[in-house]
ROMIDO-505737 format. One record per residue (C-alpha): residue in three letters; x, y, z; chain; residue number from 0. Coordinates in steps of 0.05 Angstrom, whole numbers, plus 5000, padded with zeros to 4 digits. Example, Ala and Ser with C-alpha at 12.3 -4.5 7.8 and 13.67 -1.06 7.14 Angstrom:
<atoms>
code->ALA; c1->5246; c2->4910; c3->5156; unit->A; pos->0
code->SER; c1->5273; c2->4979; c3->5143; unit->A; pos->1
</atoms>
This chain:
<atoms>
code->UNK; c1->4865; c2->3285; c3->0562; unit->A; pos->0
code->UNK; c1->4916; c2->3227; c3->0573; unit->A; pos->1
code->UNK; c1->4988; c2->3243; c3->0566; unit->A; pos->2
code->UNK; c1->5030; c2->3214; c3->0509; unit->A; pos->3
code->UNK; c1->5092; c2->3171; c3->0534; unit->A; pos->4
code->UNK; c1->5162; c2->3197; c3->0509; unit->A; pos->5
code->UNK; c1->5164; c2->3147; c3->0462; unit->A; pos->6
code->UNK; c1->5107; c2->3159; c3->0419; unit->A; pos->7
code->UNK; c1->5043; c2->3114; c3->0446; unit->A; pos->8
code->UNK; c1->4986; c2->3129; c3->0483; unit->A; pos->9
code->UNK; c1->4964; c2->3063; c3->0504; unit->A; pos->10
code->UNK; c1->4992; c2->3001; c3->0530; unit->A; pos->11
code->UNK; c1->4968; c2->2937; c3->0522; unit->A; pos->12
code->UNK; c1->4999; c2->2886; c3->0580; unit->A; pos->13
code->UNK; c1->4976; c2->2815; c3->0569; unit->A; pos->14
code->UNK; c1->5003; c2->2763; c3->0616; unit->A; pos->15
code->UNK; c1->5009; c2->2686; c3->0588; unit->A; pos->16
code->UNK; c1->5029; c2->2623; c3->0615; unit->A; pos->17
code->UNK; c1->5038; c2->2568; c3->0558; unit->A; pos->18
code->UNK; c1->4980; c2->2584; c3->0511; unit->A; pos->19
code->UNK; c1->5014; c2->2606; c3->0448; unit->A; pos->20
code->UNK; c1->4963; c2->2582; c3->0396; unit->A; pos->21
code->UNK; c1->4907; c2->2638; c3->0439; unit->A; pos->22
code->UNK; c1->4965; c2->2683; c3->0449; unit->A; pos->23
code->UNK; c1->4981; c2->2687; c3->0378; unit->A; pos->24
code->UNK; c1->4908; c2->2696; c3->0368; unit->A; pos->25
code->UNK; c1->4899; c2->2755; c3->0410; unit->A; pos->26
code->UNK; c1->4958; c2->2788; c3->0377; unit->A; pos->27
code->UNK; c1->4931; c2->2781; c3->0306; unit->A; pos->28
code->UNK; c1->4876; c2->2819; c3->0328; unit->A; pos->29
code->UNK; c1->4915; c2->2869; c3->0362; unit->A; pos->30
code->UNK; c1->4940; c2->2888; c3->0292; unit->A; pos->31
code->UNK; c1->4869; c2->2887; c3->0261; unit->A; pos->32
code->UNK; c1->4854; c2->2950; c3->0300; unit->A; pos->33
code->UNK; c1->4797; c2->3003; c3->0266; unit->A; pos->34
code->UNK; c1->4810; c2->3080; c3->0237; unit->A; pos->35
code->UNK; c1->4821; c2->3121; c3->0295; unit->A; pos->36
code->UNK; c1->4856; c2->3069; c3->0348; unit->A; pos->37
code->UNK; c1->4909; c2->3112; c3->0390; unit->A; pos->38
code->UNK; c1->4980; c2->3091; c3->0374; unit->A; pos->39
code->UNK; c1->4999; c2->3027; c3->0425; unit->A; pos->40
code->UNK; c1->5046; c2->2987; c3->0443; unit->A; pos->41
code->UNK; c1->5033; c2->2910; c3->0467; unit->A; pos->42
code->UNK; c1->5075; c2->2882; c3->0533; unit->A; pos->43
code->UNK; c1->5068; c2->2804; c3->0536; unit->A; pos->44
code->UNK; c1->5090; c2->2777; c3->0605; unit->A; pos->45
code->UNK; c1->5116; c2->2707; c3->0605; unit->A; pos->46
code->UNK; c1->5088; c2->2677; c3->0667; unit->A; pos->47
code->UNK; c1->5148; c2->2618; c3->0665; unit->A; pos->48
code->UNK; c1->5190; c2->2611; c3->0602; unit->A; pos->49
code->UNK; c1->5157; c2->2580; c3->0549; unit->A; pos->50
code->UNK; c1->5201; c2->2561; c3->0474; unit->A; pos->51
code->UNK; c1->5128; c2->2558; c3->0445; unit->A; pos->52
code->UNK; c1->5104; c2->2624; c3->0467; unit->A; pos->53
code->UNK; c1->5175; c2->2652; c3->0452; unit->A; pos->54
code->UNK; c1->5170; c2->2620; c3->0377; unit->A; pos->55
code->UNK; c1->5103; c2->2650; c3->0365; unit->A; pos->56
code->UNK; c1->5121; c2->2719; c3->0386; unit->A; pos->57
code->UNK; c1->5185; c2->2718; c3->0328; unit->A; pos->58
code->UNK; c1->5137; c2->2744; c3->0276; unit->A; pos->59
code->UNK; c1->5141; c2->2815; c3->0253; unit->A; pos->60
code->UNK; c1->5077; c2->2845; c3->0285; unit->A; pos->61
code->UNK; c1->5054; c2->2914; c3->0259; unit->A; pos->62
code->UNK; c1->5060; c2->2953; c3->0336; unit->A; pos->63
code->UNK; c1->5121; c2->2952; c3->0383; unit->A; pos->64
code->UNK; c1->5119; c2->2892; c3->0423; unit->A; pos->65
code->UNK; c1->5156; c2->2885; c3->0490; unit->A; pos->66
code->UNK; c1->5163; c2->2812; c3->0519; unit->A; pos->67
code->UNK; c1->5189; c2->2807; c3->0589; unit->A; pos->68
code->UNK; c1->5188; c2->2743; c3->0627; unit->A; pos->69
code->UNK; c1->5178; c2->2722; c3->0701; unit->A; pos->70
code->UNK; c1->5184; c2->2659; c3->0746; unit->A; pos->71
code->UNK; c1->5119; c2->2626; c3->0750; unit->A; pos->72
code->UNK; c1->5093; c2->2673; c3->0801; unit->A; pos->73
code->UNK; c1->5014; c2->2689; c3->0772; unit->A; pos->74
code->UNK; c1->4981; c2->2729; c3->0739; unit->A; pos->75
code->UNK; c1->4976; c2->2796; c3->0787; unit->A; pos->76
code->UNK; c1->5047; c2->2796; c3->0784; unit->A; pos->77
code->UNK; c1->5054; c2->2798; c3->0714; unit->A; pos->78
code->UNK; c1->5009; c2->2854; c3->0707; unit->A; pos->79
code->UNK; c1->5053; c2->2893; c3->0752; unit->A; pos->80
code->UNK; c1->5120; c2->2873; c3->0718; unit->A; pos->81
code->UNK; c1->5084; c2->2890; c3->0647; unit->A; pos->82
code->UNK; c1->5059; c2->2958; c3->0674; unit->A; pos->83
code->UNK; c1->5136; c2->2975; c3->0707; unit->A; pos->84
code->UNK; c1->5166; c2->2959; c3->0632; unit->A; pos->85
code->UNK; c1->5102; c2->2998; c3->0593; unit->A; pos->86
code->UNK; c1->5112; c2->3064; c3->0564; unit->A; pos->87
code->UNK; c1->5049; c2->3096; c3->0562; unit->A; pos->88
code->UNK; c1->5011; c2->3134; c3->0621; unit->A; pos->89
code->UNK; c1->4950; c2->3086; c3->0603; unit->A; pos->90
code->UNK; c1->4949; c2->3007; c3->0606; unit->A; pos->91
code->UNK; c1->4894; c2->2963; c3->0581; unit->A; pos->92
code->UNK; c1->4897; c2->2902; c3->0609; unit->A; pos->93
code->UNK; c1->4872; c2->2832; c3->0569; unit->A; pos->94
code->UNK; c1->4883; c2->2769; c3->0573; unit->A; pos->95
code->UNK; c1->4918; c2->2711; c3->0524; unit->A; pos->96
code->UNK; c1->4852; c2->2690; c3->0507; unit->A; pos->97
code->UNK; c1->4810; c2->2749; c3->0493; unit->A; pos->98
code->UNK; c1->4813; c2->2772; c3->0431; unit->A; pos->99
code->UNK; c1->4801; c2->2858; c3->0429; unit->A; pos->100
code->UNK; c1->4740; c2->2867; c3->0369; unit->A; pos->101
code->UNK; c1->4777; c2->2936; c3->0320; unit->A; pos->102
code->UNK; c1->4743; c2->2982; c3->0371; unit->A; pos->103
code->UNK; c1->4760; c2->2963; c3->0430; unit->A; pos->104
code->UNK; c1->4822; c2->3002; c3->0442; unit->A; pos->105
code->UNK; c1->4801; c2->3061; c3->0408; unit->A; pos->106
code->UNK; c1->4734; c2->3050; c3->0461; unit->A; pos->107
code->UNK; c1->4785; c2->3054; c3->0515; unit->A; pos->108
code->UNK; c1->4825; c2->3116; c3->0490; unit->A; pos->109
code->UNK; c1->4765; c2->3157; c3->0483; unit->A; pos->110
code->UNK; c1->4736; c2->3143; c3->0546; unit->A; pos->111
code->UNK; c1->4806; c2->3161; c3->0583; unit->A; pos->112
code->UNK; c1->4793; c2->3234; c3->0534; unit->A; pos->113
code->UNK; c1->4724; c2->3241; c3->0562; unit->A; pos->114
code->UNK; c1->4722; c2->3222; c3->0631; unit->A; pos->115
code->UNK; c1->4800; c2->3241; c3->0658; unit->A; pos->116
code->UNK; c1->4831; c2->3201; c3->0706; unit->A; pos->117
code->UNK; c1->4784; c2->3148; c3->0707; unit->A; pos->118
code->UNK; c1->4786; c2->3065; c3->0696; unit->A; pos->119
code->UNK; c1->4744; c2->3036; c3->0641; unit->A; pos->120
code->UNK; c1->4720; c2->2962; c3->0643; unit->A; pos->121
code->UNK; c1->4704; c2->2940; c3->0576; unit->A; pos->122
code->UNK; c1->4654; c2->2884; c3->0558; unit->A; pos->123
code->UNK; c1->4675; c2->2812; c3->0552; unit->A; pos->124
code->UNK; c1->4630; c2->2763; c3->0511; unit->A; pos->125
code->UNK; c1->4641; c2->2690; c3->0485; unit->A; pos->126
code->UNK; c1->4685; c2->2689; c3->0428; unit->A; pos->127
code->UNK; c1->4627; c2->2688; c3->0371; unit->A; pos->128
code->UNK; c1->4681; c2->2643; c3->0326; unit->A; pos->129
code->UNK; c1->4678; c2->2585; c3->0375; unit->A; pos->130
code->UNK; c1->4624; c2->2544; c3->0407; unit->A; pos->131
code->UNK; c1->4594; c2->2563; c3->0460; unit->A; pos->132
code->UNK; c1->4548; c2->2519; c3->0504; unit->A; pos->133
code->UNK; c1->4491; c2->2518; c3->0542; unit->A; pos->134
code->UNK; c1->4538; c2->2521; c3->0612; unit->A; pos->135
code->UNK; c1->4587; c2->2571; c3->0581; unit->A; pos->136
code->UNK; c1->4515; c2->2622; c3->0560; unit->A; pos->137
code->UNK; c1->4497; c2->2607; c3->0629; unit->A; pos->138
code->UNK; c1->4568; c2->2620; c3->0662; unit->A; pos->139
code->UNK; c1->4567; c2->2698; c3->0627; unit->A; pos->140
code->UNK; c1->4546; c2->2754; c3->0621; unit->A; pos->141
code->UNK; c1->4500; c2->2747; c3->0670; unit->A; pos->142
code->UNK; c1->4533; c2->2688; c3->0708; unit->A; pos->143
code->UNK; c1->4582; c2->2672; c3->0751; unit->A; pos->144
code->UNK; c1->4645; c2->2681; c3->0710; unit->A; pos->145
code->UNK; c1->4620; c2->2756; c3->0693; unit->A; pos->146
code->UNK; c1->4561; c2->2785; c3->0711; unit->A; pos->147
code->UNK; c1->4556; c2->2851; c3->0670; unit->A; pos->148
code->UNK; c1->4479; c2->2850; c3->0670; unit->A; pos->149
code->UNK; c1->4487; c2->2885; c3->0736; unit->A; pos->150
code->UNK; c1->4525; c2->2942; c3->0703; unit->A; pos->151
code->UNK; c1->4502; c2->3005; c3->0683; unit->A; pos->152
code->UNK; c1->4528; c2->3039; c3->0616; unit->A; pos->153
code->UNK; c1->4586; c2->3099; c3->0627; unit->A; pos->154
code->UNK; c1->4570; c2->3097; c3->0701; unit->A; pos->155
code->UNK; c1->4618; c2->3076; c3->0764; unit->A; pos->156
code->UNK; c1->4623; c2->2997; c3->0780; unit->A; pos->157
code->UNK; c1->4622; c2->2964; c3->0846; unit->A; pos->158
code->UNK; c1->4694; c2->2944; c3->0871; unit->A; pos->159
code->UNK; c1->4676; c2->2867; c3->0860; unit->A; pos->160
code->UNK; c1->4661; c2->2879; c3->0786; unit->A; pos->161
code->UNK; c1->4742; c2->2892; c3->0769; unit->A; pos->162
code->UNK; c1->4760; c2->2849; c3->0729; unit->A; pos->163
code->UNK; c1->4826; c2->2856; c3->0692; unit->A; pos->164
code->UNK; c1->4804; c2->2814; c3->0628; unit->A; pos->165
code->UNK; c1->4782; c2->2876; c3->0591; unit->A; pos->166
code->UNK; c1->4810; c2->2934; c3->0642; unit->A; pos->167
code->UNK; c1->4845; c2->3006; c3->0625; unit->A; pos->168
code->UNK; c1->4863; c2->3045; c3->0678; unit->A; pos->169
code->UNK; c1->4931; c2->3105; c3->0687; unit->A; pos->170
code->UNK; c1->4991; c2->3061; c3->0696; unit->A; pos->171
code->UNK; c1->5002; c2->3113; c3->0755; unit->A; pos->172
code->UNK; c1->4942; c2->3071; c3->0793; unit->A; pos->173
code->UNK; c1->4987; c2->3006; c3->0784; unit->A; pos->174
code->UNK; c1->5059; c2->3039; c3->0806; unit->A; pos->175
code->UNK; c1->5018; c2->3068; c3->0872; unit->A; pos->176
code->UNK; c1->4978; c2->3010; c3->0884; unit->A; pos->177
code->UNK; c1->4995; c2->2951; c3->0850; unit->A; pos->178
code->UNK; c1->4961; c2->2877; c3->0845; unit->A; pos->179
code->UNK; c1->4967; c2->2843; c3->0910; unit->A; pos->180
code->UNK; c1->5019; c2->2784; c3->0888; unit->A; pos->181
code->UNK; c1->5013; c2->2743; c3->0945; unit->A; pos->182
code->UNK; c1->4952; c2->2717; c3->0902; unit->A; pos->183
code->UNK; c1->4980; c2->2651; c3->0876; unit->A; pos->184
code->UNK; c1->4924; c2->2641; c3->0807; unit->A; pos->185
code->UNK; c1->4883; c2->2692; c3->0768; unit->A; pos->186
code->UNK; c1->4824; c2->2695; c3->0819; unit->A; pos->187
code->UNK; c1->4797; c2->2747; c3->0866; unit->A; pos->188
code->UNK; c1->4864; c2->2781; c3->0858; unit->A; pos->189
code->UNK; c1->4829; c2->2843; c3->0816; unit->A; pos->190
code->UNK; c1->4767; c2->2843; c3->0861; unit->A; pos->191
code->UNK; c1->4810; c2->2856; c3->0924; unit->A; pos->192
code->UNK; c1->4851; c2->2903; c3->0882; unit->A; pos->193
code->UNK; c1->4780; c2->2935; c3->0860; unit->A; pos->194
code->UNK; c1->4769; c2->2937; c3->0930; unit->A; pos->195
code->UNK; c1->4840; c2->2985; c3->0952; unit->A; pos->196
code->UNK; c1->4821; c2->3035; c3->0882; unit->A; pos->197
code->UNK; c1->4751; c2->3038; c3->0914; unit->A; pos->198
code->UNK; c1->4772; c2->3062; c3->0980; unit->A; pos->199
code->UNK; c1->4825; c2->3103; c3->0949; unit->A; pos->200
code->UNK; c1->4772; c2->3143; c3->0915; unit->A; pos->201
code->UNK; c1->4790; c2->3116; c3->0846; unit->A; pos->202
code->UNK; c1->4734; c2->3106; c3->0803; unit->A; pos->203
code->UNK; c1->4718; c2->3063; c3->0740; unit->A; pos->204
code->UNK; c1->4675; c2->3064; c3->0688; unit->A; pos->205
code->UNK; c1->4636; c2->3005; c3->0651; unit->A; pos->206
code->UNK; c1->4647; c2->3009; c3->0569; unit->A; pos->207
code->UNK; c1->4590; c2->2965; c3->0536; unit->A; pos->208
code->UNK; c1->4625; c2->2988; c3->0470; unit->A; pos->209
code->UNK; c1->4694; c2->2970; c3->0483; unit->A; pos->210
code->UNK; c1->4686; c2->2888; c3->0461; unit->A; pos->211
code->UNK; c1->4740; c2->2829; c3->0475; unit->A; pos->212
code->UNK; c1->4713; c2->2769; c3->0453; unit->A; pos->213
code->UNK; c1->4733; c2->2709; c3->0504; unit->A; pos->214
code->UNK; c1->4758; c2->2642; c3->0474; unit->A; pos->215
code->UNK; c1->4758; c2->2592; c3->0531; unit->A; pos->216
code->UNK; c1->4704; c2->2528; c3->0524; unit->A; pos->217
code->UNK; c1->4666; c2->2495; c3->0572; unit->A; pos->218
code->UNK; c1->4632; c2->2439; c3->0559; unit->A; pos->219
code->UNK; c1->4598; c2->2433; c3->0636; unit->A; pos->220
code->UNK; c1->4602; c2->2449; c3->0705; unit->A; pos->221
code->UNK; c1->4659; c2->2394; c3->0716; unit->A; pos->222
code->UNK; c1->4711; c2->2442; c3->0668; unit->A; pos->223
code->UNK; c1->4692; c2->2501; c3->0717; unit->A; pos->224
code->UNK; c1->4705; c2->2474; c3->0781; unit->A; pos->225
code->UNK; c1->4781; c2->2480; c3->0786; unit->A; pos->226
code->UNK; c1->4765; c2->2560; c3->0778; unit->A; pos->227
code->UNK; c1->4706; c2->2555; c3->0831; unit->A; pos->228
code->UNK; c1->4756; c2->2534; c3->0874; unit->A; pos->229
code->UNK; c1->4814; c2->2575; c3->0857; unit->A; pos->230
code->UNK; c1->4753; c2->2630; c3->0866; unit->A; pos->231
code->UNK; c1->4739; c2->2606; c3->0933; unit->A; pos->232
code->UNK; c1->4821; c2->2596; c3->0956; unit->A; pos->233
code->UNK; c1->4830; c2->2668; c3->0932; unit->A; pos->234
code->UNK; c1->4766; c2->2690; c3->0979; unit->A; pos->235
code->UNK; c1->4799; c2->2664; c3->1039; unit->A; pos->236
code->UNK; c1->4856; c2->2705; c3->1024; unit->A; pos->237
code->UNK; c1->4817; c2->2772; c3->1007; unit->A; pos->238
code->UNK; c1->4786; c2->2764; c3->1082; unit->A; pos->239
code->UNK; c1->4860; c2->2758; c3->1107; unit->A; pos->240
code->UNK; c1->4880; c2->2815; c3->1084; unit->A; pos->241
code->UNK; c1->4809; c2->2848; c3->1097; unit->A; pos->242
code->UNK; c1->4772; c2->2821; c3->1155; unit->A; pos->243
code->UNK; c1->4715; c2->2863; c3->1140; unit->A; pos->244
code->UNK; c1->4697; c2->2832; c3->1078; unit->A; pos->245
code->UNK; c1->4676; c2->2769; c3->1109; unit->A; pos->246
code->UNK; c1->4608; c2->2770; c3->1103; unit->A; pos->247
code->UNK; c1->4617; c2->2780; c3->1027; unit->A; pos->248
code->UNK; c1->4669; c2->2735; c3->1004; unit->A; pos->249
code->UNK; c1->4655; c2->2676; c3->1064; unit->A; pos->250
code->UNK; c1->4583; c2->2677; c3->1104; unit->A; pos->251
code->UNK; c1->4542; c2->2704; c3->1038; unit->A; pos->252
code->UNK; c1->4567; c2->2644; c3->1005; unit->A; pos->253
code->UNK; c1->4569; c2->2597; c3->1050; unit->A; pos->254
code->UNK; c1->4483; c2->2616; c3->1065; unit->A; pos->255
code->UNK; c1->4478; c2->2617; c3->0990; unit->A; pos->256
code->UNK; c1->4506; c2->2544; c3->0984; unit->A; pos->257
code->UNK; c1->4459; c2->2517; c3->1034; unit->A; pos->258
code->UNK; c1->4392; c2->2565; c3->1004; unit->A; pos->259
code->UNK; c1->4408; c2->2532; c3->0944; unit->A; pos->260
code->UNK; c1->4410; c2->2458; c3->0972; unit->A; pos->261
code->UNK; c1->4350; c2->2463; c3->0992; unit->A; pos->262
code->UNK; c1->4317; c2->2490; c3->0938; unit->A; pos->263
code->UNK; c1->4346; c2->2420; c3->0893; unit->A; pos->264
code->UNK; c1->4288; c2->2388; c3->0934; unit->A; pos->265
code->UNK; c1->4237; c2->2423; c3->0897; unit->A; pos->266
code->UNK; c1->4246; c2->2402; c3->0819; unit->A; pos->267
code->UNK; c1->4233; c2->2452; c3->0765; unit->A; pos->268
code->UNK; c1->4248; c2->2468; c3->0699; unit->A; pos->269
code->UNK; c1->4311; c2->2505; c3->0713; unit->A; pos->270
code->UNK; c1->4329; c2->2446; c3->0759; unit->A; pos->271
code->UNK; c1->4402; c2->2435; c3->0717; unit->A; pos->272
code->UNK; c1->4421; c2->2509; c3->0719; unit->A; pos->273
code->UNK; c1->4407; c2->2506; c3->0794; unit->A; pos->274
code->UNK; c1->4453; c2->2443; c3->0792; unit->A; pos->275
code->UNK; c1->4501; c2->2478; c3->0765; unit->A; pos->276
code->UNK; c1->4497; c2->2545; c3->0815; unit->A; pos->277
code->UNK; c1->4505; c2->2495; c3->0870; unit->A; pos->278
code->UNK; c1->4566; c2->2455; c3->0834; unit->A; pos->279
code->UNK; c1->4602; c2->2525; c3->0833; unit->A; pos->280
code->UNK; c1->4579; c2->2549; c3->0901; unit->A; pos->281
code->UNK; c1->4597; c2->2490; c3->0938; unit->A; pos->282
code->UNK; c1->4679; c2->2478; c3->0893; unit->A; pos->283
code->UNK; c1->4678; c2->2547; c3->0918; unit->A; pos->284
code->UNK; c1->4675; c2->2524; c3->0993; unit->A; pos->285
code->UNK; c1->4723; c2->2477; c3->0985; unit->A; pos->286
code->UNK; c1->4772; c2->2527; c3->0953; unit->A; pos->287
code->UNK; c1->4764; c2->2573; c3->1013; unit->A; pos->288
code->UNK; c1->4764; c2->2520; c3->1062; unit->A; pos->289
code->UNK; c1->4828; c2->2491; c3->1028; unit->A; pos->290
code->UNK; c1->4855; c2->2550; c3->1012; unit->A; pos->291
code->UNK; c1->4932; c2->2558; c3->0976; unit->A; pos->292
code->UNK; c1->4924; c2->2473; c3->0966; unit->A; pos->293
code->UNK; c1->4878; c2->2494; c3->0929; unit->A; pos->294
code->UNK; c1->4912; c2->2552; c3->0892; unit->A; pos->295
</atoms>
């Protein structure tokens, strides 16, 4: 069973932000909607560059301990690491501004971390069910190519690529030994290559379907996605750097998955806009990796 921290929690909740007080706010409300049975918490918000709106919003009283640190603009892997230095508990759940826990989800967490020992736990990220969600954004996830948790097996071990820190608990011990690589300038393929270093460190995690965050970000169409395809593919080209051997996965899969699905655009179908749309993200996701940090 998990440890409890000299202070009194058993779970940490670390949630970098970077000027989105309004979703920030948001997430926190929820945070203190939390169902019979949660573990006792404590919330660490990491101020990726001041903000005086984010600052204003946190004023309210809040019905958990809240720690607010703040950092030069330097992205999101290294707030996660500052949040997990200041934390108090032995286990960290990492979310995002923007994704909004459902009352179970950190109890979800907890009890997982009871069964299974030293384990991770990746938790299940849907579309916020309050706000619209589009044809592109049903498309994008869960079985897309924001998040593709259709490939996922209930209580069972993910691949490395599939760790994504959106809705992620793991021992803070992992992220003092082996923190997020923050030479990764925006919030993508940073956890997948740190996925990758728990993976070959023998460090397993375990996919949650019952421990829900519910993801408030619109888009309206391919065009609102491709600044991430390319901050996807920018981020590739520095995994490979730093891993040479993952080539064929982040670069020449791609890259042959690009041109496969070029061609196929010559033979019209009734799925002929969502394979518009694959090839919109595959090929903003060459240009990130040929542009690289530009990009970032």
């Amino acid at each position: 069973m998990p440890e409890m921290a000299n202070g009194g929690v058993e779970l940490s909740v670390v949630i970098p932000t970077a000027g989105r007080a309004a979703k920030l706010a948001s997430t926190l409300q929820a945070l203190g909607e939390m169902a019979e049975g949660t573990p006792s918490f404590e919330v660490v918000v990491v101020l990726d560059g001041e903000d005086p709106a984010t600052r204003e919003a946190l004023k309210r009283p809040w019905s958990f301990p809240l720690v607010v640190v703040a950092q030069p603009r330097l992205g999101a892997a290294a707030a996660r690491n500052l949040g997990c230095r200041v934390a108090h508990a032995p286990t960290v759940l990492f979310v995002n501004d923007d994704t909004r826990p459902h009352p179970a989800c950190l109890r979800a967490h907890w009890e997982a971390h009871v069964k299974f020992g030293p384990a991770g736990a990746l938790g299940f990220t849907v579309w916020d069910p309050e706000a619209p969600v589009t044809p592109y954004m049903r498309w994008l996830a869960p079985a897309g190519h924001q998040f593709n948790f259709s490939r996922l097996k209930p209580y069972e071990v993910i691949p490395w690529d599939a760790c994504w820190t959106t809705n992620l608990s793991v021992p803070r011990s992992w992220v003092l030994d082996e923190p997020l690589d923050e030479g990764f300038p925006g919030a993508a393929a940073e956890d997948s290559e740190w996925g990758y270093r728990l993976w070959r460190r023998g460090w397993k995690i375990l996919y949650l379907p019952d421990a829900v965050c519910f993801h408030d970000h619109p888009y309206t169409g391919p065009k609102d996605f491709r600044s991430r395809a390319r901050m996807a593919g920018a981020g590739a080209r520095l995994v490979v750097r730093r891993h040479p051997e993952l080539v064929w996965i982040f670069m020449v899969k791609p890259l042959l998955a690009c041109a496969a699905r070029a061609l196929t655009l010559l033979l019209p179908a009734k799925s002929y806009r969502q394979k518009l749309w694959d090839f919109d993200f595959r090929w903003n996701y060459l240009v990130g990796m040929v542009r690289g940090r530009k990009t970032a």
